[in-house]
N, C-alpha and C positions, 0 to 999 in steps of 0.2 A: 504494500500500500504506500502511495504515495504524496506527501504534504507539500507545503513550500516551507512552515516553519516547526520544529516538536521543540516542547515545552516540557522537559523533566519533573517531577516536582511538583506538587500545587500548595508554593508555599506562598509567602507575600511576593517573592523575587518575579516567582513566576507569572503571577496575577500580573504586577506593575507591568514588566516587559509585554506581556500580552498584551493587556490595554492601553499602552502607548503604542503598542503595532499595530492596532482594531483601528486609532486615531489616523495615523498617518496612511495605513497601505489598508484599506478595508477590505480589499478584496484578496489579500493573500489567505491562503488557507491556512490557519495554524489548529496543532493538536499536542492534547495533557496527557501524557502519562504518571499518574501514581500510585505508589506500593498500598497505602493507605485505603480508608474504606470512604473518607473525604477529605476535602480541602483543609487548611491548614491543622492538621495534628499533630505536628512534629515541632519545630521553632516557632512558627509561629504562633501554633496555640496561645492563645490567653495567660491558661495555666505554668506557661513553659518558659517566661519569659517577663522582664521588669514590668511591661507596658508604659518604660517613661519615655516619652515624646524627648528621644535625646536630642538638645540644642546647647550642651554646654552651660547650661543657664545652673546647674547643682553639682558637676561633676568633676572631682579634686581632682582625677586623673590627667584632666584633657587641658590641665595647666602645670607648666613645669617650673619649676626654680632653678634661673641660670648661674652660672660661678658667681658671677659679679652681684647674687640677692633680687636680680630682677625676675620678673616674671614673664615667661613664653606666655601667649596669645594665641600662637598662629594656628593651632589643634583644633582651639576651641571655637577660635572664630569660623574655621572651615566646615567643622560638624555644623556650628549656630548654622551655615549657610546653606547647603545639604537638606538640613528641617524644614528650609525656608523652600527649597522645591517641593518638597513631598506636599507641601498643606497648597503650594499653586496647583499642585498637580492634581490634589482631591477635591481644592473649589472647584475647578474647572469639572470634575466628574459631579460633582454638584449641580453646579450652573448647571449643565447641559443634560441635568435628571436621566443622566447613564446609572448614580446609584442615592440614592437617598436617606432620607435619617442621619447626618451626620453625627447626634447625640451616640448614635449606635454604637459607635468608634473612634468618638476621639472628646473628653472633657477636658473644661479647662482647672486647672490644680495646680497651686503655686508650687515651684521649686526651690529647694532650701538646701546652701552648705550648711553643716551643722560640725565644734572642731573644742576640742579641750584642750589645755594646756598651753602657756607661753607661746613656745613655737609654735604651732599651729595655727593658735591665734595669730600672729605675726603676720605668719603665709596668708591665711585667708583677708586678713586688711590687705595688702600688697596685690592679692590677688583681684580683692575687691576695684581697689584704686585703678589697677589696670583694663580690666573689662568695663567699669561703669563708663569710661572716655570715650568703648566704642560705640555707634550707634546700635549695633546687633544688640547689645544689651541694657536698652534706654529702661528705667524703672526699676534699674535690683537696687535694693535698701540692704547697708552695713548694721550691724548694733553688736555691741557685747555688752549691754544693759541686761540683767537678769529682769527685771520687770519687763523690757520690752520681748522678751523671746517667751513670759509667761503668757502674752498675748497672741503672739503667733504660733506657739508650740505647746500648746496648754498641758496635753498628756505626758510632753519629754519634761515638762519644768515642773512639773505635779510631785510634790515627798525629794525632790531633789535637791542635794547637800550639795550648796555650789563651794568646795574648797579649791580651788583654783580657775583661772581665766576660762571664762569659753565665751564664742560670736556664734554670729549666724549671720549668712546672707539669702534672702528671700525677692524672689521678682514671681510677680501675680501670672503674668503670662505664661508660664509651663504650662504643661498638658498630659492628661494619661491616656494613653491609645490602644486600643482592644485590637491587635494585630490580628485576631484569630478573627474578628467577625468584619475587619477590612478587608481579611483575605475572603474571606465567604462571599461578603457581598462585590468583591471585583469577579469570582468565577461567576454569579448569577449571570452579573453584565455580559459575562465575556460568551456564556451560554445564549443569553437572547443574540449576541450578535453571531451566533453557528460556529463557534471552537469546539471544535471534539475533542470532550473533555472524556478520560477514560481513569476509575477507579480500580485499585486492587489490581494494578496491571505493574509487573516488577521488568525493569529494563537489565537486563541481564548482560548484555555486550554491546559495543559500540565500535564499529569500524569501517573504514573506507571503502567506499563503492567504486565501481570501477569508472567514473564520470566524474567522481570530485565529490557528490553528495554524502552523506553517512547513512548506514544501515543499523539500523536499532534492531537486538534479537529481544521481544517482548513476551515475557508468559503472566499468563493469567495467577494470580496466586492462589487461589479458588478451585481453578480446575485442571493447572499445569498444561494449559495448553498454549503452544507458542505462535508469535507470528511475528512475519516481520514488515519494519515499515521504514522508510526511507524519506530523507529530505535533506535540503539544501543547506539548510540552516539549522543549528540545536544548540539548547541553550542548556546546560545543564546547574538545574537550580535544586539538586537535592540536599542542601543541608549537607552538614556530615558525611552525607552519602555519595558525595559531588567526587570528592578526589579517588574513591576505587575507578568511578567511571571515567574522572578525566586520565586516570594511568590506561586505562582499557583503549581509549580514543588513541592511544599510541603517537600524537602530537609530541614533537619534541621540545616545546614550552612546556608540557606539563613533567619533563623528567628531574630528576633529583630534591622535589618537594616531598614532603611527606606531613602528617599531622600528628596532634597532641589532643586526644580527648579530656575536657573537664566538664564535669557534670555537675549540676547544680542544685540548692535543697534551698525551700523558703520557708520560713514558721508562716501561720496563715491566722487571723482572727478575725471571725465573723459575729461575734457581741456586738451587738448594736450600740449600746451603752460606753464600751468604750473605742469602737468607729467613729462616735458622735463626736469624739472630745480630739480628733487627729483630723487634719484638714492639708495635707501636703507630701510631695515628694523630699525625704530630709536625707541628704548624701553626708557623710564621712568620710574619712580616708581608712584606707586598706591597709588591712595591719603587712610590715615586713615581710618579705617575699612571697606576699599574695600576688596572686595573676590581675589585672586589673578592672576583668569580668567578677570580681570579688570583692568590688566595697562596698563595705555593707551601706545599705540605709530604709528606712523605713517608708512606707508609700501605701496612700490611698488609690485604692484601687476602685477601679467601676464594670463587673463584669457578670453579665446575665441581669441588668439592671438592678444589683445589689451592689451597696457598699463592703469593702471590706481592705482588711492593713494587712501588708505582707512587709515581711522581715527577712533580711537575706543581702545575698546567696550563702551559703554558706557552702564551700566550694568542697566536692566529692571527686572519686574517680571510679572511670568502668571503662575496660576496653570498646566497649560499646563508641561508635561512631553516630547514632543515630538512639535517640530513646527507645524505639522497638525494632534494635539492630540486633548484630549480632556479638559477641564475646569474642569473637573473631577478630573483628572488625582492623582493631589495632595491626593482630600479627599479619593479617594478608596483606594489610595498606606495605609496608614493609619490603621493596624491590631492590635489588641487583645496584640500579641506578639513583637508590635516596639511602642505602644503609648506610655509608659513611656520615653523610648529613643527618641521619637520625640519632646514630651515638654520639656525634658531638653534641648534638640537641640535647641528650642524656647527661652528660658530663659535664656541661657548661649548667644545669641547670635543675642541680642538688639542692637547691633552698626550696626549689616549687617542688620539687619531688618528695621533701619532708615534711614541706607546709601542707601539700593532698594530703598526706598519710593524718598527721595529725585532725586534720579536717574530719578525713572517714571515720577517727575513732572517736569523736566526739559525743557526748551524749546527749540525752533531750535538755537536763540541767543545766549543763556546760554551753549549749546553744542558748536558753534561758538567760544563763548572765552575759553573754554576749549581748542580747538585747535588751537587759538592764541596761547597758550605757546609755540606751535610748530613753527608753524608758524605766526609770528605776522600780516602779513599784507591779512590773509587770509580775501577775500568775502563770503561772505553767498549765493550769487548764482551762485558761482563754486562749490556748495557741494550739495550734496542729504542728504537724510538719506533714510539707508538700515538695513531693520531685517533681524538679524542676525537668528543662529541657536539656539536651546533651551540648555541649561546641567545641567544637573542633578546630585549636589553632594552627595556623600554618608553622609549619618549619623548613626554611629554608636557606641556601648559601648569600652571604649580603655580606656587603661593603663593611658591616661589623662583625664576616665571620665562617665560621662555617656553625651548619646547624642553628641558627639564628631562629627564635620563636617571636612569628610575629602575631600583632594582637590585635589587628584591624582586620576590614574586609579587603578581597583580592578578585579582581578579575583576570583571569589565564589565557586567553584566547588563542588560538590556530594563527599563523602568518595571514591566509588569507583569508580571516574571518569567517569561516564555515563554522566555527565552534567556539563557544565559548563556554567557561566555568566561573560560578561564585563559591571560591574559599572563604574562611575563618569567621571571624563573630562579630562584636561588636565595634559601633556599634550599628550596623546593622539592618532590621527593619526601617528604623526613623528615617536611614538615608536610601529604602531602595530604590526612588526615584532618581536622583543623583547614579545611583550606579547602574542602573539599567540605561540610562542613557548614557556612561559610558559604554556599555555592551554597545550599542547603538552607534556612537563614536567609531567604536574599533572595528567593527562587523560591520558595517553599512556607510563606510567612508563615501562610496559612489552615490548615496540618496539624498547625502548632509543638505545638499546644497537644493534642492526639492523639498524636504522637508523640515528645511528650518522656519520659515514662515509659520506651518502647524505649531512646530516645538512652543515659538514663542506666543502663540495664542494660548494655548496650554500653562505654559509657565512664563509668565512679561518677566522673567531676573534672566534668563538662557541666554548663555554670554558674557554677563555681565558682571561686575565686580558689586556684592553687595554692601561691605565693607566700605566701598568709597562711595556709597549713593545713599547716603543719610535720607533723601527723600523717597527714593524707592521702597527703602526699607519701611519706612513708615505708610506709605501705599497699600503695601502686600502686606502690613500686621492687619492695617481695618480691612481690607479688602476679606482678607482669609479670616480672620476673627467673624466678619458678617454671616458668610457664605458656611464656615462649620458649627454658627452656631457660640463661639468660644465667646464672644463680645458680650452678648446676654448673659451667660452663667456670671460675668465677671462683674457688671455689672447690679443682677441681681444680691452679688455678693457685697458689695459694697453698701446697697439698702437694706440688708440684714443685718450687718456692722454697726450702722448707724441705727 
């Protein structure tokens, strides 16, 4: 059988990349293969994943402390700008009632650094004084006033013994995102517009045809029956499951990579009573040779139209490449052409490999005072614990090395664009728009110039620098604040305040 485009996967990656293809070329035929029984069960699930609308706006990671005491920028601002496609990309599916209900998947929920002790405290004013200058993050408020943080953080300052310094920096404008039910409702869309979407279908090999195309061997996992189908184009967006298939695709861009499974756990509390008294995403820093998909922080969540707080991650291991992978996963990923690169990965990186271990042996108590620091006078049976979803970092040979583990996402592509792959993690969903149009970029050089006109109907920043367009920026906040809905909740939040 034959397509023009297969779409691995029915995770977010997959969705976004479809329906920017559905936009631009409507008449190409594309089709889904996944292992799964539906759309996003895997990363993107709800359950499996932060749901914070990452824009840099809480995240200690995505800012660095240089020799000289100052503070890098440049991470944070580019994620900030990354978020800033994704929300033009869903007004515009808004606008043009391709999907609706935006409350469905995406609220608005302020972002909070939260930091103890001297230094810390330090970083985070330095940190503050740096981003508030740029426009990306017009509105975040400093304080290390223990009355003002009793106000904004009611539950973290409730029975807490302040014996040394701690801030907070808080901007209204964050957001939590139901990844799982933006990816739902992008396959509906993508179903009215005729994508053959195929479930419980597992892609077993991938190899060149003798025309240049690729040949997918597909079985049913149902009924083991196999079949094959062939296209021009594939994008391969399984999560975790991405790198067996990109070694399989035999592309000599995807040799000598290899991955690092980390898995992930959240405590979960659905008391209503004490959901009422937490109103935010509140980021930390990650203790000592944590991965930096590991700092912890606490976050109102919105999912199945219930409120509820999740705590986390609290970082695990499984050779598992995929949450309903296999124990395998790890030793097969493992070739001729990545083993050198994988032991240096190993040997270079004995602190993360005792930080896991310590993680896995944790117990429900031990996880409890962890989130003490949040909240002091937390019980242990207003919490669960919830596994999380599986991610898979890249490790690969770099300018710092060999075996080098990286901790962002990666697109791998063919020379001539026939193929592409999305590696590693975070962060992730927030940016798939951004990264599918890179796939776009690199696979469809010869279209660029055709349909960039669409692009920028779709998204007005494509292109453009949003860092240096103070009024763009402000454009595209009301614009996408209107059109998701986020402007009202924020608004309403302020005549409840008052």
């Amino acid at each position: 059988m034959r397509t023009d485009v297969i779409l691995i996967g029915a995770g977010i990656m997959s969705a976004t990349l479809g329906s920017l293809l559905k936009e631009l070329v409507p008449d190409w035929e594309i089709t889904v293969f996944e292992r799964r029984a539906n759309a996003g069960e895997e990363s993107s699930n709800e359950w499996n994943n932060a749901g914070t609308g990452h824009s840099s706006l809480c995240e200690l990671n995505y800012t660095t402390a240089k020799p000289d005491g100052s503070i890098d920028i440049s991470k944070a601002v580019k994620v900030n700008e990354e978020f800033q496609v994704s929300k033009q990309f869903w007004s515009y599916l808004v606008d043009s009632k391709l999907i609706k209900n935006p409350h469905d998947f995406i609220m608005s929920v302020p972002h909070m650094s939260f930091v103890q002790g001297d230094e810390d405290v330090a970083f985070l004013k330095k940190r503050f004084d740096a981003l508030s200058k740029n426009p990306l993050f017009q509105g975040m408020e400093y304080s290390d006033d223990p009355d003002k943080l009793k106000e904004w953080i009611p539950l973290m300052m409730q029975d807490r013994n302040v014996t040394k310094p701690i801030a907070a920096t808080r901007i209204e404008s964050g957001t939590d995102v139901n990844f799982g039910a933006l990816t739902r409702m992008l396959f509906a869309h993508l179903q009215k517009q005729h994508v053959n979407i195929h479930y419980n279908q597992q892609v077993d090999d991938i190899k060149r045809a003798g025309d240049g195309s690729w040949e997918l061997k597909v079985r049913d996992v149902k009924t083991g029956t196999v079949e094959r189908h062939t296209a021009k184009f594939v994008f391969i967006g399984g999560g975790g499951g991405s790198l067996h298939l990109l070694q399989k695709s035999g592309i000599p861009e995807g040799r000598g990579i290899g991955g690092f499974p980390v898995s992930g756990l959240f405590m979960v509390c659905q008391n209503p009573d004490i959901v009422a008294k937490h109103r935010a995403k509140v980021y930390g820093k990650a203790p000592v040779g944590a991965p930096p998909m590991s700092v912890p922080h606490l976050d109102t969540r919105y999912i199945d139209g219930k409120e509820s707080l999740l705590f986390g991650p609290f970082a695990g291991f499984s050779p598992k490449f995929l949450k309903y992978g296999s124990l395998m996963d790890l030793f097969t990923s493992v070739k001729p052409h990545n083993l050198v690169t994988m032991l240096a990965a190993g040997a270079k990186n004995v602190p993360l490999t005792t930080y896991l271990i310590k993680q896995v042996m944790l117990s429900k108590e031990q996880r409890m005072d962890a989130l003490r620091d949040f909240i002091p006078n937390a019980k242990s049976e207003d919490w669960d614990l919830l596994v999380a979803g599986q991610r898979v970092q890249v490790i690969k040979d770099t300018a710092a090395g060999r075996g080098t583990l990286q901790f962002g996402t990666e697109v791998i592509s063919a020379a001539d664009g026939s193929i592409a792959a999305l590696l590693g993690a975070s962060p992730g969903a927030s940016t798939a728009v951004s990264v599918m149009l890179e796939v776009i970029n690199k696979c469809f050089p010869q279209h660029l110039q055709e349909w960039e006109p669409k692009i920028k109907e779709m998204i007005p920043s494509y292109g453009e620098s949003l860092k240096n367009n103070p009024k763009l920026i402000q454009d595209i906040h009301a614009s996408t604040a209107r059109t998701l809905g986020l402007e009202n909740l924020q608004q309403e939040k302020v005549l409840q305040e008052a």
